[in-house]
C-alpha positions as CSV (number, residue, x, y, z in Angstrom):
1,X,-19.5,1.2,-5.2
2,X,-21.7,-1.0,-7.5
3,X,-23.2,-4.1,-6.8
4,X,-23.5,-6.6,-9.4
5,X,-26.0,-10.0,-9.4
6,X,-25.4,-12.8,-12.0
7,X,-22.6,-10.7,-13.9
8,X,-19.7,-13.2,-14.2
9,X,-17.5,-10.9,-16.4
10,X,-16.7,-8.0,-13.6
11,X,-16.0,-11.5,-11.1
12,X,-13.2,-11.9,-13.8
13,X,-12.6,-8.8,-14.4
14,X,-11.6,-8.3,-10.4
15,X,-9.6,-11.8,-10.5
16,X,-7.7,-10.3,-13.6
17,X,-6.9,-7.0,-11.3
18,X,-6.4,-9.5,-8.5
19,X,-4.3,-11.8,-10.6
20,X,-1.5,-9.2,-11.4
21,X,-1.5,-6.8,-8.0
22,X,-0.6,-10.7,-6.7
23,X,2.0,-10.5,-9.2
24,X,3.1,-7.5,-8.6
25,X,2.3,-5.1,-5.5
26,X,4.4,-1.7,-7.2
27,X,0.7,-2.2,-9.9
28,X,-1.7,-2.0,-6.3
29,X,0.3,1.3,-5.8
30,X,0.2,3.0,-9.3
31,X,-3.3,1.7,-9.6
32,X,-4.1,3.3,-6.0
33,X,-2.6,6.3,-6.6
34,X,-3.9,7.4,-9.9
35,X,-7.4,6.5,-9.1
36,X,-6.5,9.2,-6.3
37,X,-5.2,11.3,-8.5
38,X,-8.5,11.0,-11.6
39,X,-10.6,11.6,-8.7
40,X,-8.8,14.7,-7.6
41,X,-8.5,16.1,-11.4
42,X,-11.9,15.8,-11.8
43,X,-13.8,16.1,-9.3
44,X,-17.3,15.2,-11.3
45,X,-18.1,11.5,-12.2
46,X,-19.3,11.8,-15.3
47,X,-16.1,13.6,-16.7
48,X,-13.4,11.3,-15.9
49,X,-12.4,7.7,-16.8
50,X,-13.6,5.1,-14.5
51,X,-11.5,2.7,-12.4
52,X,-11.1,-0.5,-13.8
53,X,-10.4,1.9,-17.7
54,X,-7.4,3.3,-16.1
55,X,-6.4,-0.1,-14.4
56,X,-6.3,-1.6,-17.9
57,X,-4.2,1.5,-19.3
58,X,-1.8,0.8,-16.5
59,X,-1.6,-2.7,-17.3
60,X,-1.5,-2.1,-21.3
61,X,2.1,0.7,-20.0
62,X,3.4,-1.7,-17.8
63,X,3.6,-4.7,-19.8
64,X,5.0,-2.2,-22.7
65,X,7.7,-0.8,-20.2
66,X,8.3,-5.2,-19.2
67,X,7.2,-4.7,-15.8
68,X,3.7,-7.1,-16.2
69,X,3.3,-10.4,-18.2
70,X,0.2,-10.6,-20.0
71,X,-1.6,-13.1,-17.9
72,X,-4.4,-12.9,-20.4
73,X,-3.2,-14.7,-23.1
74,X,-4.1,-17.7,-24.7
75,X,-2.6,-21.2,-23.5
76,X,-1.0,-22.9,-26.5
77,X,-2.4,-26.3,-27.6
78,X,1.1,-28.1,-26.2
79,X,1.0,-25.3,-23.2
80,X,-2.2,-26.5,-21.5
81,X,-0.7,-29.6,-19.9
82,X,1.9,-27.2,-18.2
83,X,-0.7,-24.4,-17.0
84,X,-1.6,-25.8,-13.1
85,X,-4.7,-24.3,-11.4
């Protein structure tokens, strides 16, 4: 586990991962279960791909395969008065 202080981009980077497991819980279960299985394949830190890298792979397949939106792209001009927060 790391601990970050003042780093604003892995707070969004978690409220991205956040964003579509809300969307979606089959992602928290792919995501949970292949950073069970990288961990498993190998076994030494340094040789395998870290979380949030195979999180964004996942994403990247399942908005290919239509499953996720891509809730990271850019609001329109004419779709900001439509986006509520």
């Amino acid at each position: 586990m790391d601990i970050f202080i003042n780093s604003i981009l892995q707070v969004f980077n978690s409220e991205l991962l956040f964003s579509y497991g809300a969307y979606d819980y089959r992602f928290v279960k792919l995501a949970l279960t292949i950073k069970h299985w990288n961990k498993k394949i190998f076994p030494d830190r340094k040789k395998r791909l870290n979380s949030f890298t195979v999180n964004l792979m996942l994403i990247a397949f399942l908005q290919l395969k239509g499953v996720l939106p891509n809730l990271q792209r850019v609001v329109g001009r004419d779709e900001r008065n439509l986006v509520q927060y």
